[in-house]
C-alpha positions in Angstrom: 14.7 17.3 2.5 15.8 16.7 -1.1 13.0 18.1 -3.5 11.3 15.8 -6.4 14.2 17.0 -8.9 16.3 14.4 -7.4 14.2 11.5 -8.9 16.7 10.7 -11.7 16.0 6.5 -11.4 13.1 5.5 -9.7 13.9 1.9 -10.1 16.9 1.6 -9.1 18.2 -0.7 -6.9 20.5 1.4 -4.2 22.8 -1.2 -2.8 23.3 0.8 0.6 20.1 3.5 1.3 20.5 5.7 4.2 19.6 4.0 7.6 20.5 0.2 5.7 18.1 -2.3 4.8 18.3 -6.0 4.5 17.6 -7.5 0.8 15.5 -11.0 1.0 13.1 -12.6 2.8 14.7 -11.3 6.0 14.4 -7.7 5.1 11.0 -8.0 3.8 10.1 -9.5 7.4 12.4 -6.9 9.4 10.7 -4.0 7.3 7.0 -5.4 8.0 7.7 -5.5 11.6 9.2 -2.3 11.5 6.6 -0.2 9.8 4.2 -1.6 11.8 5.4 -1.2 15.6 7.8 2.0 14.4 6.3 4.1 11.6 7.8 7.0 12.0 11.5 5.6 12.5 11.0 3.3 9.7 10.2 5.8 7.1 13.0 8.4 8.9 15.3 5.4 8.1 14.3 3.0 5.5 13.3 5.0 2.4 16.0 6.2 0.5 15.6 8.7 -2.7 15.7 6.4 -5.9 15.5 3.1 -4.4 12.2 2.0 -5.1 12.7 -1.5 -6.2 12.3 -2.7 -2.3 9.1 -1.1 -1.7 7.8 -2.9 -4.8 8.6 -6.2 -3.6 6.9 -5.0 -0.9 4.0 -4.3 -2.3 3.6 -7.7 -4.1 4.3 -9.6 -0.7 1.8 -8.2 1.1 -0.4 -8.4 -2.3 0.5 -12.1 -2.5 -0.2 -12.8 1.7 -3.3 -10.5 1.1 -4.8 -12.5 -2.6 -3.4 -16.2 -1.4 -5.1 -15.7 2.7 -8.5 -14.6 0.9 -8.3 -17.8 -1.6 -7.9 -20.4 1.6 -9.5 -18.6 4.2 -12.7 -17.1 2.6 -12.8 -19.1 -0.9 -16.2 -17.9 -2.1 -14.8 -14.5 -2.4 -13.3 -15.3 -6.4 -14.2 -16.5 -9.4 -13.7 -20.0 -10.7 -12.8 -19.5 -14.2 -13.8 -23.0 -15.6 -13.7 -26.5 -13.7 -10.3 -25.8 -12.4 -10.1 -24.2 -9.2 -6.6 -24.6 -9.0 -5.8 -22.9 -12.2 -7.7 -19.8 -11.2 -6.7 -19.7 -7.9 -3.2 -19.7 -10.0 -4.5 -17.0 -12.0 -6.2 -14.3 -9.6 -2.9 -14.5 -7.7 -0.9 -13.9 -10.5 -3.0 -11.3 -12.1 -3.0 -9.2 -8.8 0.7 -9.7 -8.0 2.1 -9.1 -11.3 0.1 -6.7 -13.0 -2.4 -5.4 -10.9 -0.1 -4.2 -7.4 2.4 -2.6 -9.8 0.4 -0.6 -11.9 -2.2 0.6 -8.6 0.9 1.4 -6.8 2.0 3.9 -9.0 -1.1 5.0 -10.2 -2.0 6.1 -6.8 1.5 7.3 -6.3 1.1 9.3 -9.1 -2.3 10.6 -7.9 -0.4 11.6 -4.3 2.2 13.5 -6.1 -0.2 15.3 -7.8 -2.1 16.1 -4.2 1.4 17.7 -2.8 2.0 19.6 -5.5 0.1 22.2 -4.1 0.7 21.3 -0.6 4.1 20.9 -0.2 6.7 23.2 -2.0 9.6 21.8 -0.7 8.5 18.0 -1.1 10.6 14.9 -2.2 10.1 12.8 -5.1 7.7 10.0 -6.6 10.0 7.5 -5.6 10.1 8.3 -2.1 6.4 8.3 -2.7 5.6 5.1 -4.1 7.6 3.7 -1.3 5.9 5.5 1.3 2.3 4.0 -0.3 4.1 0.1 -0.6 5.0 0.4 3.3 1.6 1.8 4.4 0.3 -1.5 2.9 2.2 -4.0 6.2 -1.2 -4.0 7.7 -3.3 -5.4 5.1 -1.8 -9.1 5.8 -4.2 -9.0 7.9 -7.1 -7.7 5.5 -7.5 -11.5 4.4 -8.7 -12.8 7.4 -12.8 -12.7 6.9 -13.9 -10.9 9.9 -15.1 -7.4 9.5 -13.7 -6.1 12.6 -10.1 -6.8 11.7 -10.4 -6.1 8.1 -11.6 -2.6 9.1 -8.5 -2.1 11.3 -6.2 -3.3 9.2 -7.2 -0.8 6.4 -7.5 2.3 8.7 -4.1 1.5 10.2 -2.7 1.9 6.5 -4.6 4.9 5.9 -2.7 5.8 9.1 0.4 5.1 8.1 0.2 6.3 4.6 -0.4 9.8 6.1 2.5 9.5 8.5 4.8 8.1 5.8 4.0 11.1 3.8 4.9 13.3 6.6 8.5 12.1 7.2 9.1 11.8 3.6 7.8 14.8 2.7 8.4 16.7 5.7 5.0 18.5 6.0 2.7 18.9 8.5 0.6 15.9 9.7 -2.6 17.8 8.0 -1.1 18.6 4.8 0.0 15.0 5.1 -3.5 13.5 5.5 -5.0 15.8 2.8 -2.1 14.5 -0.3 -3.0 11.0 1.3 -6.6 11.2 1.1 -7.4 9.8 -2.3 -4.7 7.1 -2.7 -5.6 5.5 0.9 -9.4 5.9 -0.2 -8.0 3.7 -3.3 -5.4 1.6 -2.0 -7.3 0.9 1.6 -10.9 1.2 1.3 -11.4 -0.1 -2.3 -8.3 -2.5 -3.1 -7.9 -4.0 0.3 -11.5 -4.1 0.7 -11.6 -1.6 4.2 -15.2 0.2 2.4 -16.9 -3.4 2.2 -15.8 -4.1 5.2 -17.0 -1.0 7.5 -20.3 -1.9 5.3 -20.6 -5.0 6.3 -19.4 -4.3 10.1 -22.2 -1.2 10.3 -24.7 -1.8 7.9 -24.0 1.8 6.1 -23.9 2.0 2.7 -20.2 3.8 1.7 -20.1 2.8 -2.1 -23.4 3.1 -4.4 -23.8 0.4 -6.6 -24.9 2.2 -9.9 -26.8 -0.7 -11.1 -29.5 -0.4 -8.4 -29.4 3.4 -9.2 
């Protein structure tokens, strides 16, 4: 395993990474199903050092599926900015896609490279990282269908496979794994993808303190 020296272009788009990935539509459907059903072979084969362009679109699909299933299935959930509810449907979605799912994903990519630091010696580099964290996201398609139950799952199962995606890329223990991965699923899964309010609302236990009632 390369270490995070190699990290030369972390938005590059490599044309041929190891294991081969489809480009399009196609590939962002083959890689969903993949990281779902096979974690572990996915992120053995379909992360490659530098190529972290694909696990940005990624990101903003599942962002997108995530935002756009909240806005038809459970409405309520966003503001209407004005009389138009068209225009800020329009503009949650573009807010979170564009600006928002870039700028979390390598904020908390930047907070789990941090975490290994003093975990993991011989580790691999932010790119490998940030596409580790857009993968983990696949379950969290299912995040926008208002039930607790499933919204619960879907968020632990990323937490899940954040910590195994940080294992193979890494190559580090499961535990050292789960300890770099702690903060960035707590961020990504249980506030962003709403797995906290969730488990609140599913067991009536308080996870988050609202200061204003402090």
């Amino acid at each position: 395993m390369a270490t995070a020296s190699r990290d030369v272009s972390v938005t590059q788009w490599v044309e041929n990474p190891d294991g081969g990935r489809d480009r399009g539509p196609r590939g962002l459907v083959r890689a969903w199903v993949e990281v779902l059903v096979r974690p572990r072979r996915f992120f053995e084969n379909g992360i490659a050092p530098a190529d972290q362009a694909p696990g940005l679109v990624f990101a903003v699909a599942v962002t997108f599926s995530y935002v756009g299933g909240r806005l038809v299935l459970d409405p309520g959930s966003f503001p209407v900015f004005g009389d138009s509810v068209v225009v800020s449907a329009l503009l949650v979605v573009g807010v979170a896609c564009l600006l928002v799912a870039p700028l979390a994903l390598h904020l908390t990519a930047a907070l789990g490279t941090l975490a290994l630091i003093p975990l993991v010696r011989d580790r691999a580099g932010i790119s490998e990282t940030v596409q580790a964290i857009a993968y983990a996201t696949a379950p969290c398609v299912f995040a926008a269908i208002p039930i607790p139950e499933i919204r619960v799952v879907a968020a632990a199962y990323g937490a899940v496979l954040l910590a195994i995606g940080f294992a193979v890329v890494h190559d580090t223990t499961p535990i050292r794994a789960a300890l770099a991965a702690l903060l960035p699923a707590t961020l990504v899964f249980g506030f962003a993808f709403g797995g906290f309010s969730a488990f609140e609302a599913l067991f009536g236990i308080e996870l988050v303190t609202d200061s204003r009632t402090a």
